[in-house]
C-alpha positions as semicolon CSV with decimal commas, in nm:
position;residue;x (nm);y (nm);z (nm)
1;X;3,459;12,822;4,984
2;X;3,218;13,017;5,136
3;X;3,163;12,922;5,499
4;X;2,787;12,924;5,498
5;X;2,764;12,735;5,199
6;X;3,009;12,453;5,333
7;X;2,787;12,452;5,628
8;X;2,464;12,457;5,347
9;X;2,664;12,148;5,187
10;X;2,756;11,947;5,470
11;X;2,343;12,005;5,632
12;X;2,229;11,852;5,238
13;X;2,465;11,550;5,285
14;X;2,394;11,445;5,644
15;X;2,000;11,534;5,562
16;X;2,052;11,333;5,224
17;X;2,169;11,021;5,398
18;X;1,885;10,802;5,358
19;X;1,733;10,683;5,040
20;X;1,378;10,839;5,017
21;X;1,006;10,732;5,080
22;X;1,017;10,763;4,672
23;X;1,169;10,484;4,440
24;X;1,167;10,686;4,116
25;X;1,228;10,416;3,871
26;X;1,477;10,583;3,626
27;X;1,584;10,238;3,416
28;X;1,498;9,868;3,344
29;X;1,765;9,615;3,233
30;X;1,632;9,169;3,192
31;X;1,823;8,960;3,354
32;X;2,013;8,679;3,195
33;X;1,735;8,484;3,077
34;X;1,457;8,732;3,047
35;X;1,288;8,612;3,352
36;X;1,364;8,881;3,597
37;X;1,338;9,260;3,501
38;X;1,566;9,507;3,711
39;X;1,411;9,788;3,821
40;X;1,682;10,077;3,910
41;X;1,558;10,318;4,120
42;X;1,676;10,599;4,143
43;X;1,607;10,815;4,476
44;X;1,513;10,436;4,638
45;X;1,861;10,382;4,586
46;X;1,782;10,030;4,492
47;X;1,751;9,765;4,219
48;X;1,455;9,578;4,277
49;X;1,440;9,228;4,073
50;X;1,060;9,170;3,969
51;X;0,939;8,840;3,818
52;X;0,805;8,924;3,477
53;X;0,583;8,629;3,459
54;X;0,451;8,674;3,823
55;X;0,467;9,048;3,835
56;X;0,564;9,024;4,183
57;X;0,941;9,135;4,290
58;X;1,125;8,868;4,448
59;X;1,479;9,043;4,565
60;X;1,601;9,421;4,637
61;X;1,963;9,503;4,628
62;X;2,028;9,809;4,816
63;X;2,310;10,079;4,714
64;X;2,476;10,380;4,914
65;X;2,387;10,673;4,707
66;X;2,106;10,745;4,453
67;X;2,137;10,565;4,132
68;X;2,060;10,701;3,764
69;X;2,103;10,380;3,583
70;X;2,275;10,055;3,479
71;X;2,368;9,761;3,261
72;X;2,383;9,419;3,249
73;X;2,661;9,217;3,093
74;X;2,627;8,975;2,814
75;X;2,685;8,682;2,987
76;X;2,341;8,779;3,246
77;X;2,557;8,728;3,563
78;X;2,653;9,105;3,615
79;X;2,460;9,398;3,698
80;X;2,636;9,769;3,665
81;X;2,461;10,068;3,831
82;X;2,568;10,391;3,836
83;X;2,505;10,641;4,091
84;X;2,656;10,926;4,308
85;X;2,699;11,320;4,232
86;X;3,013;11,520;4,280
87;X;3,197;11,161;4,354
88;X;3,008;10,920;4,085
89;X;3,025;10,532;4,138
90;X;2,967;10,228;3,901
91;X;2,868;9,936;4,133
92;X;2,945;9,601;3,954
93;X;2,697;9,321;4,134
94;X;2,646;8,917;4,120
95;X;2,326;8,899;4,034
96;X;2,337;8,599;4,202
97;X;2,404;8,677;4,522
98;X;2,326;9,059;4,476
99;X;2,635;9,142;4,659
100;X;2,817;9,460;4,524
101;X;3,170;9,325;4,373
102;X;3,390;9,604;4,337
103;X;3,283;9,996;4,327
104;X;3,457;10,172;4,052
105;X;3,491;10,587;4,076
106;X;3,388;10,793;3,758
107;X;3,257;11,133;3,726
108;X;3,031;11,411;3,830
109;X;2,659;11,257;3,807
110;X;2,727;10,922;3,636
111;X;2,498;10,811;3,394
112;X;2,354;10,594;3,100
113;X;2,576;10,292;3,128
114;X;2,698;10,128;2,810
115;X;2,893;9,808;2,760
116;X;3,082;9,721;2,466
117;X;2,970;9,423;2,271
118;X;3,186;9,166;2,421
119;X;3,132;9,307;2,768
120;X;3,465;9,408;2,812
121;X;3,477;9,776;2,848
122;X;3,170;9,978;3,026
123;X;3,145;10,335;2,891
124;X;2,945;10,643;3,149
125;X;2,823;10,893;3,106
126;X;2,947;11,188;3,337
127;X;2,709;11,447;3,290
128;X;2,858;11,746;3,473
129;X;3,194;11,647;3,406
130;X;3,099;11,689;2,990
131;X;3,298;11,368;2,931
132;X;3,279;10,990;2,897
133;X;3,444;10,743;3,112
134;X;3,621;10,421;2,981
135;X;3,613;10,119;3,195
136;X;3,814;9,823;3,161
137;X;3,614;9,545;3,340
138;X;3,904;9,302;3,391
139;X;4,119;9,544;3,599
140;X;3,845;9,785;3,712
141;X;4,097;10,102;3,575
142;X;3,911;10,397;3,388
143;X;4,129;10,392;3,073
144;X;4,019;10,729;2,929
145;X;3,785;11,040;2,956
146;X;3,670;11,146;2,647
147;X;3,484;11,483;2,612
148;X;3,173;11,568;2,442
149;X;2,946;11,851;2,384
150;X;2,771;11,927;2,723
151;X;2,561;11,701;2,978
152;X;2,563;11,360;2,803
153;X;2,224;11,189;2,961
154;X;2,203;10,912;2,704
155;X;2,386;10,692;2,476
156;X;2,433;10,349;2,289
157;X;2,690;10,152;2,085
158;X;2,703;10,052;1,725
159;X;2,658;9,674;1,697
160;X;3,008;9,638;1,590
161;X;3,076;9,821;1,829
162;X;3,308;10,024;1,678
163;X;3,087;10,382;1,737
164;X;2,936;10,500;2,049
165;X;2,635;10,744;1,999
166;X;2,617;11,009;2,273
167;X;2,309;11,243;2,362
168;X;2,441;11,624;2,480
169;X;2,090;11,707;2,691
170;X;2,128;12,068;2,634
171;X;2,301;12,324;2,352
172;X;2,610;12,427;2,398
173;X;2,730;12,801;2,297
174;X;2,565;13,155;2,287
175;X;2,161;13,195;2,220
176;X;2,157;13,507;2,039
177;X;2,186;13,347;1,755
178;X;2,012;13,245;1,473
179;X;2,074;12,797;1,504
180;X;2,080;12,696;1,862
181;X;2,070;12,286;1,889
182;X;2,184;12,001;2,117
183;X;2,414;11,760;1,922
184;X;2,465;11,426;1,948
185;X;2,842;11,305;2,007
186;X;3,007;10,995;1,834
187;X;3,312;10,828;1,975
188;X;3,520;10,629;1,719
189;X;3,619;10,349;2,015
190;X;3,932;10,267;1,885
191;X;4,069;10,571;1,801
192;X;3,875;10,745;2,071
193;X;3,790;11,087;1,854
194;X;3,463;11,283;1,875
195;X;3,253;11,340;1,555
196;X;2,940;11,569;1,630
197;X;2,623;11,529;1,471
198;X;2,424;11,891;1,483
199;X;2,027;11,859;1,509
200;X;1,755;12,057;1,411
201;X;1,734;12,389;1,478
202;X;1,577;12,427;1,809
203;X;1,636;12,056;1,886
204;X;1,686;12,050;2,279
205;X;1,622;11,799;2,615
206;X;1,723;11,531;2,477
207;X;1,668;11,190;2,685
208;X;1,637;10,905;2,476
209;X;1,923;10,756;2,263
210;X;1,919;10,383;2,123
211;X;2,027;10,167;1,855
212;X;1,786;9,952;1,590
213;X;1,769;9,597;1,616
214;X;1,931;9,576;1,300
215;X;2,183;9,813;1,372
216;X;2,146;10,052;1,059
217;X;1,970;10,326;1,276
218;X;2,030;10,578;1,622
219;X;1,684;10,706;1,742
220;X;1,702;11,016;1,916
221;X;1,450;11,175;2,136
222;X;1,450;11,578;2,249
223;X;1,172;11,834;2,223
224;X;1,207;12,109;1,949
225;X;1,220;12,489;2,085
226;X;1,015;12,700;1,869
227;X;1,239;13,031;1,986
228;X;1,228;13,276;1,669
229;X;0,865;13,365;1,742
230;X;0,699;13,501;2,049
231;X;0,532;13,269;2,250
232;X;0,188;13,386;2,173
233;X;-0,018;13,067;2,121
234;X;0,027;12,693;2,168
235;X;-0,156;12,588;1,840
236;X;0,015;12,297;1,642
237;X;0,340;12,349;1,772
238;X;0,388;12,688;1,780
239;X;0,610;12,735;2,075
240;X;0,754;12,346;2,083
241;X;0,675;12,029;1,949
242;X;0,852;11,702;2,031
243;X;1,064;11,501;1,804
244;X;1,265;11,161;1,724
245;X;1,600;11,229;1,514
246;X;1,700;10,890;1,301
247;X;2,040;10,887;1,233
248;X;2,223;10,643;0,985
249;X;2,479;10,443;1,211
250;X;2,714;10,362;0,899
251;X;2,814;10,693;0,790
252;X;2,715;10,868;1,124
253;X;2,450;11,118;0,912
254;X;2,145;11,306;1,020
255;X;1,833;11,141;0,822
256;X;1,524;11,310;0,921
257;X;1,391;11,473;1,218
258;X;1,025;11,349;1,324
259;X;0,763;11,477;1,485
260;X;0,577;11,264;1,731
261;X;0,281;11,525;1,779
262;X;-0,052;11,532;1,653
263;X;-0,185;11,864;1,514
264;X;-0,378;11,971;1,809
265;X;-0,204;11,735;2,087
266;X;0,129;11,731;2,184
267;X;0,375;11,439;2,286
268;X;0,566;11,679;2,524
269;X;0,908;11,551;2,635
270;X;0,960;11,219;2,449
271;X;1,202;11,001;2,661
272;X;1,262;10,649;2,675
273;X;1,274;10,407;2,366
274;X;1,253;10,078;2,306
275;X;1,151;9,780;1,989
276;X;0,992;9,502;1,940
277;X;1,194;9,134;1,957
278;X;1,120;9,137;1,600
279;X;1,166;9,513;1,538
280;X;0,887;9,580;1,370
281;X;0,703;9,808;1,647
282;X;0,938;10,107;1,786
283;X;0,810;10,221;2,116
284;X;0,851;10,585;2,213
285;X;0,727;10,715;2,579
286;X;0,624;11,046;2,656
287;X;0,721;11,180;3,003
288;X;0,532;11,461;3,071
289;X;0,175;11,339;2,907
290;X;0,223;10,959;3,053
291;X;0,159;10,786;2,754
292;X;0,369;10,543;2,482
293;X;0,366;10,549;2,112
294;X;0,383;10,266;1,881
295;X;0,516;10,290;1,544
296;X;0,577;10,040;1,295
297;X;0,930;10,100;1,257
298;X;0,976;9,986;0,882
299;X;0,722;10,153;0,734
300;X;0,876;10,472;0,886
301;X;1,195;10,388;0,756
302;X;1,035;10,378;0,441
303;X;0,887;10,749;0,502
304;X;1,178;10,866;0,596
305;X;1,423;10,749;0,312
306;X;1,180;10,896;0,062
307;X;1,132;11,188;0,227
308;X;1,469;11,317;0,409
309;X;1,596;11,637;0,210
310;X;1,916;11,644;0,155
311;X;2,148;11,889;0,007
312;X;2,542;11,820;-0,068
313;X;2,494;11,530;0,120
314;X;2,411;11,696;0,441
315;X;2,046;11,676;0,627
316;X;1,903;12,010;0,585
317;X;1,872;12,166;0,903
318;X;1,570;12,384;0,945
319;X;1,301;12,256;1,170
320;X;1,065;12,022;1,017
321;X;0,692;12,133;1,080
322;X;0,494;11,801;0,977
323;X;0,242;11,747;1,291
324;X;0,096;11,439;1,057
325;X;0,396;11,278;0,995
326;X;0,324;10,956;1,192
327;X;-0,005;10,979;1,061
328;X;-0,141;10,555;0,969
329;X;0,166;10,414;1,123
330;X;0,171;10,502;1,489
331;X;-0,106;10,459;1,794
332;X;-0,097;10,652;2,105
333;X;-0,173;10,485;2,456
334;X;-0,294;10,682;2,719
335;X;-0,064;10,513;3,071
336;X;-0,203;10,435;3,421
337;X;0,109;10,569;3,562
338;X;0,305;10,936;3,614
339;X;0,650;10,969;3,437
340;X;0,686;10,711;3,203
341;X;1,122;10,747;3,173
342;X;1,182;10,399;3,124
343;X;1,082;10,080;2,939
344;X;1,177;9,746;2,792
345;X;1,032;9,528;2,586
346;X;0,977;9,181;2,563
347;X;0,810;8,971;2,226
348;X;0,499;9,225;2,213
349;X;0,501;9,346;2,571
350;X;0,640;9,688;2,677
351;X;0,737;9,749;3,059
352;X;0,699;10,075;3,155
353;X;0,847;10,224;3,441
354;X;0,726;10,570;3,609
355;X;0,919;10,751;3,790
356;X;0,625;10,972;4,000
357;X;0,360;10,685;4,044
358;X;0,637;10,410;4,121
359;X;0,476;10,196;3,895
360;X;0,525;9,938;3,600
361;X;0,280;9,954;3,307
362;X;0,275;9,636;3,121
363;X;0,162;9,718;2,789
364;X;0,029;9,370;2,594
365;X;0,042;9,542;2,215
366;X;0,000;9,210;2,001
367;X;-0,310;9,337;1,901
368;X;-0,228;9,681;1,847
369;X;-0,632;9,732;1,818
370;X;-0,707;9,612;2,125
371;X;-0,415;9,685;2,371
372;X;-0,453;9,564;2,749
373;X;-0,256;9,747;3,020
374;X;-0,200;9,617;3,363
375;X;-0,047;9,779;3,650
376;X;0,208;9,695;3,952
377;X;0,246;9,913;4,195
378;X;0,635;9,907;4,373
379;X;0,541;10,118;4,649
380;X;0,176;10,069;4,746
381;X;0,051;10,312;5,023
382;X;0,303;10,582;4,916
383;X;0,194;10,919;5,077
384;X;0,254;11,236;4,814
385;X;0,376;11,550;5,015
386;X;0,280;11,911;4,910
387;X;0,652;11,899;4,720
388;X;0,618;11,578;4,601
389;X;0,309;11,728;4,425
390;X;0,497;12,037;4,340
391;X;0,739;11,827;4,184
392;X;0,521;11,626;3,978
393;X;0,320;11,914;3,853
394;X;0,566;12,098;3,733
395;X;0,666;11,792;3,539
396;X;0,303;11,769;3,427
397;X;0,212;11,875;3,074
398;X;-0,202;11,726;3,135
399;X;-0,149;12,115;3,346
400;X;-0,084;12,286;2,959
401;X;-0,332;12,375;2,730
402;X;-0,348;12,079;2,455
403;X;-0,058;11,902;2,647
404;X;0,195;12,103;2,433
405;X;0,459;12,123;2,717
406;X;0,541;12,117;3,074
407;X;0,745;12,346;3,315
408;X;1,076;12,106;3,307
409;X;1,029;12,144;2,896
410;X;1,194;12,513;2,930
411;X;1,355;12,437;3,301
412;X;1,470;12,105;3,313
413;X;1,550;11,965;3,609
414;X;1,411;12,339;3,722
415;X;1,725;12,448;3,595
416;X;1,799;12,613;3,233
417;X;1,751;12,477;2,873
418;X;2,010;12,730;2,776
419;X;1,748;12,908;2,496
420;X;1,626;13,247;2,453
421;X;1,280;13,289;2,512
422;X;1,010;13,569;2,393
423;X;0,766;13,533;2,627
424;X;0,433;13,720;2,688
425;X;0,507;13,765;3,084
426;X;0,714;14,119;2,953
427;X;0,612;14,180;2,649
428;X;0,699;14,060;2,285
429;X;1,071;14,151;2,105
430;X;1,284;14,131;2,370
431;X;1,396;13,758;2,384
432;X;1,537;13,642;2,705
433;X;1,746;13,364;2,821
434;X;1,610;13,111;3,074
435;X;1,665;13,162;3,411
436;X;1,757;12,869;3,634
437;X;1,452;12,809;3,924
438;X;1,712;12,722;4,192
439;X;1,697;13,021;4,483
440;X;1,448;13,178;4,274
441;X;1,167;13,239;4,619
442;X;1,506;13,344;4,776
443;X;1,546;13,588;4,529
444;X;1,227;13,844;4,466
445;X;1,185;13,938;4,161
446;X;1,129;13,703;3,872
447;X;1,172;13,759;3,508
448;X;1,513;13,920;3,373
449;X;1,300;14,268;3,342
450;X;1,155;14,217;3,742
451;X;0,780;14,237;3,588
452;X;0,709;13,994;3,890
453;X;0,769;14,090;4,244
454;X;0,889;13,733;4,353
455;X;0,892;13,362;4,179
456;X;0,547;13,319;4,355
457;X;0,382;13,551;4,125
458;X;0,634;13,408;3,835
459;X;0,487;13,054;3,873
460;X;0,120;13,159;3,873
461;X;0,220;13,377;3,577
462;X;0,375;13,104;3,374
463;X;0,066;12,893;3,396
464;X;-0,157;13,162;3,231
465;X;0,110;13,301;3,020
466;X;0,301;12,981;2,922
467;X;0,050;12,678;2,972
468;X;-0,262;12,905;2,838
469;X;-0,425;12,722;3,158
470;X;-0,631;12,871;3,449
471;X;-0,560;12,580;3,744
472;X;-0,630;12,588;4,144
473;X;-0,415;12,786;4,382
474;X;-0,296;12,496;4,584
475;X;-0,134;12,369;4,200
476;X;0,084;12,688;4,276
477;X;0,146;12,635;4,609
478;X;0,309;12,310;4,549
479;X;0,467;12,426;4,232
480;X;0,601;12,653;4,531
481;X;0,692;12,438;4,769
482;X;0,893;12,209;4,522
483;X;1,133;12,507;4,362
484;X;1,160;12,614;4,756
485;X;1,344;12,254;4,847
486;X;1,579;12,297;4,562
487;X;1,941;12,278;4,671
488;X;2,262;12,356;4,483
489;X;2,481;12,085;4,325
490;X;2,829;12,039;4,431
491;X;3,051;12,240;4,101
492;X;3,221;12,015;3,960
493;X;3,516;12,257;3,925
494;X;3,585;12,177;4,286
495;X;3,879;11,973;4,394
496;X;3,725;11,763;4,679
497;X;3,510;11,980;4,764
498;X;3,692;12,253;4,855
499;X;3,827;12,529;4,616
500;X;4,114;12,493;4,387
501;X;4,416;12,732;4,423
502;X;4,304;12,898;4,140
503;X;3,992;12,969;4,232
504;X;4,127;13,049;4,596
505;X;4,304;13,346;4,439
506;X;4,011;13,390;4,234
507;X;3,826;13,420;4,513
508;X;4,032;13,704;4,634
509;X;3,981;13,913;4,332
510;X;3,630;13,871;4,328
511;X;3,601;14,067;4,656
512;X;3,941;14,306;4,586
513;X;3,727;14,408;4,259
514;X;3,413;14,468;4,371
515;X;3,229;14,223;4,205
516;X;3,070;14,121;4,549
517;X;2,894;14,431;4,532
518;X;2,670;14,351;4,336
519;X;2,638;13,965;4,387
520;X;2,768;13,958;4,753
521;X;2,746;13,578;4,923
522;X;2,563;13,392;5,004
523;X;2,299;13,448;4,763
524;X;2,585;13,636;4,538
525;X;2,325;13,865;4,427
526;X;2,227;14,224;4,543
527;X;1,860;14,140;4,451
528;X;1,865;14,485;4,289
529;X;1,830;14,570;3,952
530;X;2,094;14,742;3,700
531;X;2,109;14,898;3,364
532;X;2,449;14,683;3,271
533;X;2,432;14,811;2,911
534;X;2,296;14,482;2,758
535;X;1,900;14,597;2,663
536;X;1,919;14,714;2,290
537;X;1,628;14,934;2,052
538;X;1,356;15,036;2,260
539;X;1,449;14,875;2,573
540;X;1,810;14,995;2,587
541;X;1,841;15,142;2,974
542;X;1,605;14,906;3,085
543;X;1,737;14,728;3,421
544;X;1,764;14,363;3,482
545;X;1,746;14,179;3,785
546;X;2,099;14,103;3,938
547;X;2,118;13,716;3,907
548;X;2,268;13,486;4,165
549;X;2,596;13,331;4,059
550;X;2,504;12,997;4,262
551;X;2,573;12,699;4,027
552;X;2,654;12,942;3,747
553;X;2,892;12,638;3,599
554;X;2,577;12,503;3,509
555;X;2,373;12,850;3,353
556;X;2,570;12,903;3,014
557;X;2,489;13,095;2,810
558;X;2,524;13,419;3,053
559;X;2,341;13,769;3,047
560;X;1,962;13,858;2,973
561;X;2,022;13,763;2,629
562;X;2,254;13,483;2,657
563;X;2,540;13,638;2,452
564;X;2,804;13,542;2,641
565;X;2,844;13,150;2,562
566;X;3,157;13,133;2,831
567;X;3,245;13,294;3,166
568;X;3,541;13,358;2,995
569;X;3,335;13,546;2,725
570;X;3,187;13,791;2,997
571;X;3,494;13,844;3,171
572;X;3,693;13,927;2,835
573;X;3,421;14,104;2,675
574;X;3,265;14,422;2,720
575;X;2,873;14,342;2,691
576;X;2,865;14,405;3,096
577;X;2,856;14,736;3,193
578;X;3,150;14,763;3,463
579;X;3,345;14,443;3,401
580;X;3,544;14,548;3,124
581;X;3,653;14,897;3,416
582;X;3,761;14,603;3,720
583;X;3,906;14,334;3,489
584;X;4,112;14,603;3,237
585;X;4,402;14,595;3,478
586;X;4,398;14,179;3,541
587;X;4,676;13,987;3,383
588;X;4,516;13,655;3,184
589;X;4,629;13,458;3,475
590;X;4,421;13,675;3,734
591;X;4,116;13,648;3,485
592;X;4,156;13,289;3,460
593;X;4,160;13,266;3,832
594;X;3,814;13,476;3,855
595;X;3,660;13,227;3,605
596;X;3,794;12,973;3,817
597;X;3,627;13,068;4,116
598;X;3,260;13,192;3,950
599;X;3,255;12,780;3,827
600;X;3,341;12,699;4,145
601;X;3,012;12,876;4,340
């Protein structure tokens, strides 16, 4: 590796130490009894146990690395969090005591913690790893890793237990295509095979994955990218609207996909679910517009039976455009708190947990007429910095005209939703594929076609251009000073932490071939820009911006366009100008060795 960047890396670890001044509630698990709620938080690095009745947390059990979720057994005496990057952790804990047990290792970025039925076998989600770890719980040993699609964020089991439903955050594949889509994964448990379950055209970001109460049904939620047209308005939908896929859990099918806007309001990036003790009331949050949706859940099983279309016994898969869907069986609630991404339910009370305001809604909805919300704050006198702001805005879709969408809807995580846009920042027929915000103020010019001199410019651009919004100049600024902190995650194609042999000699070729040319280290990019053959019809000589190859394992698809689904595409194929002249004269081994080493920056 790169000495500067092992340098970079070691500065982020000692730097990331600490937990932060932030909790960032990112889950919420009861207790045994139902008494205590567990609050994971996520940059806090702690579980905090709150007293439901009192509202008032009574215990905090501290961790060594930032958590993204957890479990709790069957029997209530166990607690599993999850939590780590590059070297990902499940923590079993005696929720007793709250002393940590036994550490178990797992993947890259553990997630979404599952247990089996009879609390036996813990399944994580390792979401840069593209796989699913199998615990056994009695000896601690990972049994299997089972891939999936790409970035599984979410997932739940069948009641049986028998099927465990998988959420792939982003598509997977090239974007010059006509049907881009995440999918959702299903793992036969015994038998361990993958099924895949395509969604909607367009369907992306998706967060949310849970079960029914009575087990018949998989809710999904993602946001649905409007990419065919030009981004030209925000009107009902026209660039995204947000969704909820129901899936049949006995024969694994597609039902319906529905839309959780209104017709001139958006529910922009739907996220955590939840239901009712009696499972009549589904509850739906949205992250981006702080708010929750109610639904009566069987009166919109009985819209969707009667209204699913399906051909040959497969869901047809255009996108469905019906903004009124919902329309007499579900009630919006407007939140106190920022970044509802969590919530559980208890009898007719939702908890909801936000990850910005570190704070717990309690939603009372027995009267869904007259709903009463109360608040508890987990970190009173919290002070926001400028990139704590940034952060949150860009988050924010209340910054978007009609609340259609937020920056992380196209960039989550400020990184790429792997889509081809056509936005109005360079004009209209010339669809682009996202660009990842890390290093972007490092790198001037934004926009494939350089129409902006830096990512300063870029962001105050995409809030006229994108959000249809005029907002104050210090909105910018922190916008700014968020995508500035940014830091590169560990590849996982590393082999602890350092390069692998193959990408050692990969490494070598990169320079002998004159790829560092044009993408030299440590920004691997010339911050020029090139005609590399890949602009067609009018545009074809056009230059675009040199990219940086920094965390390119996690940019697929590659090029402007997004035509090359694979590194291995690009390196094989001759859609970049110059490639196809260094690589002619590489054996497959040598080429597999340069693909090794560009997954490995």
């Amino acid at each position: 590796m790169n000495l500067t960047k092992c340098i970079f890396f070691l500065l982020c670890a000692v730097c990331g130490a600490g937990a932060s001044p932030y909790l960032s509630p990112v889950d919420l698990d009861w207790e045994g009894d139902g008494r205590h709620l567990l609050v994971t938080a996520a940059s806090g690095r702690k579980v905090l146990v709150l007293d439901a009745e009192a509202l008032k947390v009574v215990r905090s059990i501290e961790f060594p690395v930032e958590l993204a979720g957890s479990a709790v057994s069957p029997d209530g005496r166990t607690l599993y969090a999850v939590g780590g990057v590059a070297e990902g952790r499940v923590f079993a804990v005696d929720l007793a005591s709250g002393k940590i047990l036994t550490t178990m290792a797992v993947g890259h970025t553990p997630m979404a913690p599952v247990l089996s039925p009879d609390g036996g076998t813990l399944y994580v989600c390792n979401r840069f790893d593209n796989d699913i770890s199998v615990l056994d719980l009695k000896t601690g040993a990972e049994m299997a890793r089972i891939p999936v699609t790409r970035e599984p964020v979410a997932a739940d089991i069948s009641h049986d237990g028998l099927h465990l439903f998988v959420a792939n955050h982003i598509p997977s594949g090239r974007a010059d295509v006509d049907y881009v889509a995440s999918e959702i994964s299903v793992i036969d448990t015994q038998t361990r095979t993958v099924a895949i379950i395509p969604l909607v055209n367009g369907a992306e970001g998706v967060r949310g994955l849970r079960v029914s109460p009575d087990g018949k049904y998989a809710f999904a939620t993602h946001f649905m990218a409007r990419f065919q047209v030009p981004t030209t308005q925000l009107e009902r939908g026209w660039v995204s609207t947000d969704a909820l896929s129901v899936i049949r859990v006995s024969d694994q099918a597609l039902m319906y996909t529905v839309l959780l806007d209104d017709l001139s309001r958006g529910f922009p990036n739907p996220w955590a679910i939840g239901f009712s003790d009696d499972g009549t009331t589904l509850v739906v949050s949205a992250a981006s517009s702080h708010e929750i949706s109610l639904i009566d859940l069987p009166k919109l099983m009985q819209k969707v039976e009667s209204e699913a279309v399906v051909h040959a016994g497969a869901v047809h898969l255009d996108a469905h455009n019906n903004l009124s869907f919902l329309s007499g069986i579900r009630k919006r609630i407007e939140l106190n708190g920022n970044g509802p991404r969590a919530l559980a339910v208890k009898g007719t009370t939702a908890y909801v947990a936000h990850y910005f305001s570190d704070s717990i809604d309690i939603v009372d909805f027995t009267d869904q007429n007259s709903t009463s919300i109360e608040t508890l704050e987990l970190n009173p006198g919290m002070k926001i910095t400028q990139r704590r702001q940034g952060e949150i805005f860009f988050h924010d879709a209340n910054l978007c005209f009609q609340k259609w969408l937020s920056c992380s809807t196209c960039h989550p995580d400020a990184r790429t939703d792997a889509m081809n846009w056509d936005l109005l920042n360079d004009g209209m027929g010339n669809p682009k594929n996202v660009k990842s915000m890390l290093l972007a103020h490092e790198t001037p010019r934004a926009m494939w076609l350089g129409v902006r001199d830096g990512a300063e410019a870029g962001v105050r651009a995409g809030i006229r251009h994108i959000q249809f919004a005029v907002r104050p100049e210090e909105d910018a600024e922190a916008i700014d000073a968020y995508l500035k902190s940014l830091q590169p995650v560990p590849s996982p194609y590393l082999v602890d932490g350092r390069l692998s042999p193959s990408a050692s000699n990969g490494k070598e070729l990169f320079e002998e071939q004159g790829c560092a040319s044009c993408h030299p280290a440590p920004l691997f990019t010339s911050l020029e820009m090139h005609d590399v053959g890949t602009m067609l019809g009018q545009d074809a000589g056009k230059p675009v911006d040199v990219p940086s190859l920094v965390e390119l394992w996690r940019t697929a698809p590659y090029l402007h366009d997004g035509r090359a689904a694979t590194v291995g595409d690009l390196l094989h194929g001759e859609d970049h100008a110059g490639i196809i002249k260094r690589t002619a004269d590489l054996t497959e081994q040598q080429l597999l060795d340069l693909e090794a080493y560009l997954l490995s920056l």
